[in-house]
C-alpha positions in Angstrom: -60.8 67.9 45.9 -60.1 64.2 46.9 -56.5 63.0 45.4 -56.4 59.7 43.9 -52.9 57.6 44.9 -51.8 55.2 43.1 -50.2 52.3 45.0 -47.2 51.1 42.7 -45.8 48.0 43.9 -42.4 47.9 42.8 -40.0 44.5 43.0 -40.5 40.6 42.7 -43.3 38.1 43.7 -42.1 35.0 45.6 -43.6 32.9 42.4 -41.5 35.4 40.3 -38.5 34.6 42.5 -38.2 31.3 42.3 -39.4 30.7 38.3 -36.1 33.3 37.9 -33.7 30.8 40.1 -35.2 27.7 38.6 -34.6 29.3 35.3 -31.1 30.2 36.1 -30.4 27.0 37.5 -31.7 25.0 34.2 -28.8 27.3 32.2 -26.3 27.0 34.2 -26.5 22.7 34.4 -26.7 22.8 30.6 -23.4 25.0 30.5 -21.9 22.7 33.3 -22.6 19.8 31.2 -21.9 21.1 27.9 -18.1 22.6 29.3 -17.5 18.8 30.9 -18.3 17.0 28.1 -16.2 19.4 26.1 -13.4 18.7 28.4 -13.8 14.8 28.6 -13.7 15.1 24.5 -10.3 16.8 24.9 -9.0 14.3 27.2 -10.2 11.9 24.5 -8.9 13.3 21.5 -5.1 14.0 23.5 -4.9 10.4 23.8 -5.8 8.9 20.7 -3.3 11.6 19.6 -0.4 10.8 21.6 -1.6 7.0 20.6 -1.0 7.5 16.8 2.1 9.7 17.6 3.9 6.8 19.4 2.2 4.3 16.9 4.3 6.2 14.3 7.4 6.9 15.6 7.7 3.0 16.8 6.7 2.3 13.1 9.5 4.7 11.8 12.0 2.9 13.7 11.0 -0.7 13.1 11.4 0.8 9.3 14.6 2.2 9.8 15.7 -1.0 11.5 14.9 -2.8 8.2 16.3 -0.7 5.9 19.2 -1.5 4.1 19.4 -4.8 6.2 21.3 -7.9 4.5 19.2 -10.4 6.6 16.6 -11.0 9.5 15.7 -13.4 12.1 12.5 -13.2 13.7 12.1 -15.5 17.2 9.3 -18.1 17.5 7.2 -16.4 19.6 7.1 -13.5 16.7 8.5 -10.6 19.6 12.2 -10.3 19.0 13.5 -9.1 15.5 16.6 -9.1 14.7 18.6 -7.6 11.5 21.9 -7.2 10.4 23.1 -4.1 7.8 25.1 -3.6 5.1 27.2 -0.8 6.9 29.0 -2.1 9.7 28.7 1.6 11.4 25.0 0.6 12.6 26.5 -1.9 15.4 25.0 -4.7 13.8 22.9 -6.3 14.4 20.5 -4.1 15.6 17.4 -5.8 17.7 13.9 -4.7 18.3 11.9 -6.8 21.2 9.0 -6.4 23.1 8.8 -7.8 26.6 5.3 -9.1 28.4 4.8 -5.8 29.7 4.3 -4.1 26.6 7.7 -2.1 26.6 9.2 -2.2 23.3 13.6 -2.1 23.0 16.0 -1.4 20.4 19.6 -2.6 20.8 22.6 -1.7 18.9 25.5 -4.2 18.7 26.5 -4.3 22.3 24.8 -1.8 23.8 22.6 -1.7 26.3 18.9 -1.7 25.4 16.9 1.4 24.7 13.2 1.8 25.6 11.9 3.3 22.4 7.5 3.8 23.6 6.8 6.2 26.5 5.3 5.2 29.4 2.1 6.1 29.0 1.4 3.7 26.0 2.1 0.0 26.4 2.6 -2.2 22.8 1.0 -5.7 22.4 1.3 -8.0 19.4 -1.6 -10.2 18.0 -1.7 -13.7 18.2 0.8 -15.1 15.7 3.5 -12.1 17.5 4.2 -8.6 16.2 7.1 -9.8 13.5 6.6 -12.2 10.6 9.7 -12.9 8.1 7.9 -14.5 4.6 10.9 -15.9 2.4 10.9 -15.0 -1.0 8.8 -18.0 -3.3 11.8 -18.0 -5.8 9.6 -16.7 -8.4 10.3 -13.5 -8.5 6.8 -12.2 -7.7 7.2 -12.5 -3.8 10.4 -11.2 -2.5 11.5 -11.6 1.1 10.3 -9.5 3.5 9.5 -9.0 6.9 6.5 -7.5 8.3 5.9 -6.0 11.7 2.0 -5.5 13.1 1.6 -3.5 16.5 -1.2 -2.5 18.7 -0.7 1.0 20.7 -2.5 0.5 23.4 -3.6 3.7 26.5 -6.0 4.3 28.6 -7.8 7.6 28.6 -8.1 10.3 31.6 -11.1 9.1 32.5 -9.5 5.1 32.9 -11.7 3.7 29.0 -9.1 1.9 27.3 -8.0 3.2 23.4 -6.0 0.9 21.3 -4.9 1.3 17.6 -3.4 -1.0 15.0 -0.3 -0.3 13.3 1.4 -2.2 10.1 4.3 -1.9 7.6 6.2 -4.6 5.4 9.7 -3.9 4.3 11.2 -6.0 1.2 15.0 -7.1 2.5 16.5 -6.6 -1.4 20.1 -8.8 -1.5 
């Protein structure tokens, strides 16, 4: 009685091979590409973060600076503000400047300047400067006040630039 054998071939074609690799290969770019943009996005979003941070901590102090204050002097070139308080324990007056590098100061009576942004942000004024004092139209309906306008500027981990505008007004009340 003849016996019939069966010839089982058992494991991968070369076509087989390589449609598997080029498969595995198309998945794994698309995860590469997905996790890095992911990560870039991160990068992103920490700096426009630490942007609005420092945007409103400088804003907080300007504010504080102006609070309570009996007067205020703003330079010509709109960078320098200065203001003197009601309470002498302050170390009047109390100045806030920005230099042309885009470093921003507080200084307290005699003291010696403070750097108030961290080095990873610089601050830039527009065109008419960063302070503006409006005296008060007599009227009652506009009271003096000074206003201060700032622009956070940083660049991102991957060198693109991010900048964000920052505002407040303070009424100086007598």
């Amino acid at each position: 009685m003849p016996k019939n054998k069966l010839k089982i071939n058992t494991g991968f074609t070369l076509i087989e091979t390589i449609i598997y690799i080029g498969l595995f290969v198309l998945i794994l770019s698309g995860a590469l590409t997905s996790v890095y943009s992911i990560l870039e996005a991160n990068a992103r979003n920490q700096t426009k973060i630490m942007v609005q941070e420092e945007g409103a901590f400088l804003l907080g102090k300007i504010d504080w600076a102006l609070t309570g204050v009996v007067s205020a002097s703003v330079d010509a070139t709109g960078k320098i503000l200065t203001t003197i308080k009601s309470d002498s324990a302050f170390n009047n007056p109390i100045v806030i400047s920005i230099d042309s590098a885009g470093d921003i100061f507080i200084k307290r009576g005699t003291n010696v300047p403070e750097g108030l942004n961290n080095s990873n942000v610089t601050v830039g004024c527009e065109v008419n400067g960063c302070f503006e004092r409006v005296l008060a139209t007599g009227d009652g309906i506009n009271p003096e006040s000074v206003s201060a306008d700032i622009i956070v500027n940083a660049n991102t981990p991957d060198g693109f630039p991010y900048a964000q505008y920052f505002s407040t007004i303070k009424f100086i009340r007598k």
